[in-house]
N, C-alpha and C positions, 0 to 999 in steps of 0.2 A: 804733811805740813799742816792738813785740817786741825788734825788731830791736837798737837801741840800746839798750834793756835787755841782752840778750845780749851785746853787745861790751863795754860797760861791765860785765857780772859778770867778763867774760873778761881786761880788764884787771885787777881789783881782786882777782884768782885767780892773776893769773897774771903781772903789771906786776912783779914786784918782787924773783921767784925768778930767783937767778943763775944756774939750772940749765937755763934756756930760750935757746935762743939770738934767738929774734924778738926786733927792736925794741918794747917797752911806747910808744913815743911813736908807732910807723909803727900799731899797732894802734889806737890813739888818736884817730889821724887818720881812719883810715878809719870809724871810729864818727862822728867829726863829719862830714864834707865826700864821704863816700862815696865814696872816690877816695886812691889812693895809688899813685904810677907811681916804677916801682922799688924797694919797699917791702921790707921785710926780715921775713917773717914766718914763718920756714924754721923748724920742729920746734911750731909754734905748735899746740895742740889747739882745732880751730875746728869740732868736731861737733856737728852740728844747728846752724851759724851760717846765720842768714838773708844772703846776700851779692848779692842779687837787684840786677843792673843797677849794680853795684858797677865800679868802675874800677881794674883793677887789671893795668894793662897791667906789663910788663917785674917785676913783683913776684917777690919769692922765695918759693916756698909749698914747698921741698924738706923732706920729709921730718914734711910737717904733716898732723895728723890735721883731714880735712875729710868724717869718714865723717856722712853722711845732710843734708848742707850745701846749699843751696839756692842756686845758682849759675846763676838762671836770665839769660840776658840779661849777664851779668857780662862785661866786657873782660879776658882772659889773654893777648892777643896779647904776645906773646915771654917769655910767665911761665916761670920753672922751676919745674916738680912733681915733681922728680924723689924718687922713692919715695914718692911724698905717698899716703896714704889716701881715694881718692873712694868708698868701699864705697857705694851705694845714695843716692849725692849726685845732686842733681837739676842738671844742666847745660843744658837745654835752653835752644839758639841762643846757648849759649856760643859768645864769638870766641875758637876756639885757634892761630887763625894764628901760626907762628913758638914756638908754646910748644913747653916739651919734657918730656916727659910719661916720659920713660926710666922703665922700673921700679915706674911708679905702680899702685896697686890701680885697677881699675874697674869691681871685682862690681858687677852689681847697678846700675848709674847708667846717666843718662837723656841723652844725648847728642844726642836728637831735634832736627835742624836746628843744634845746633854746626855750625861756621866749621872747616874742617880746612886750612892751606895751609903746606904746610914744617915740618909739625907732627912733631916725634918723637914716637913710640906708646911702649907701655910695652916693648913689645920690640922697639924700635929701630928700628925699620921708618920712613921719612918718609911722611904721608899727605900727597898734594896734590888731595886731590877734590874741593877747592872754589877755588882756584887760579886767576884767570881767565886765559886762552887767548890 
C-alpha cells in the first residue's frame, strides 16, 4: 500500500508539470501493473520510491533522481541510467544486464548479488561478471 501511495503522490506532483520530461502515463502504469518495458521516466524524481521486483526492463531512468530508492529484485536489463541518482538506493539482486549506467551516481548503494552482463559502469567501463561462459 506504501508503495502505491508513493507513485500515486508522484504522479499528482509531478503528472502535469511541462517541465519534466518522464511520461505521467508510463509512471501511471507502473503504479498499476508493476511493469513497464520501455517506459520513459528520464529526469523523473523517484527518491525513496519503493520499486521492489518492479519490471522495468529497457526503461529510460536518464538523468532521474532515484537517490535512497528500493530496487531490490527490480528488472533494468538494457535500462538507460545514464546520470541517474542511485545515492544510497537499495539494488540488491537487481538484473542490470545490458543496462547502461554511464555517468550515474552510486554513493552509498547496495549492489549485493545485482546481475552485471554487458552492463556499462558509470565510468564506462563494461562489467561482464555475471555473463555465462
Amino acid at each position: 500500500m506504501r508503495r502505491v501511495l508513493t507513485v500515486v503522490m508522484l504522479v499528482f506532483l509531478f503528472g502535469t508539470s511541462p517541465s519534466l520530461a518522464f511520461d505521467a502515463d508510463d509512471l501511471e502504469l507502473v503504479q498499476t501493473s508493476m511493469r513497464c518495458i520501455g517506459c520513459d521516466l528520464s529526469n523523473a524524481d523517484l527518491t525513496g520510491a519503493d520499486l521492489t521486483i518492479v519490471y522495468l526492463q529497457r526503461a529510460n531512468l536518464a538523468n532521474a533522481d532515484l537517490t535512497g530508492a528500493i530496487l531490490k529484485g527490480t528488472n533494468l536489463i538494457g535500462a538507460i541510467l545514464t546520470n541517474a541518482d542511485l545515492t544510497d538506493a537499495n539494488l540488491q539482486s537487481a538484473f542490470l544486464s545490458g543496462a547502461d549506467l554511464t555517468g550515474a551516481i552510486l554513493t552509498g548503494a547496495d549492489l549485493t548479488g545485482a546481475t552485471f552482463c554487458e552492463t556499462i559502469m558509470p565510468d564506462g567501463t563494461i562489467n561482464n561478471s555475471d555473463c555465462p561462459e
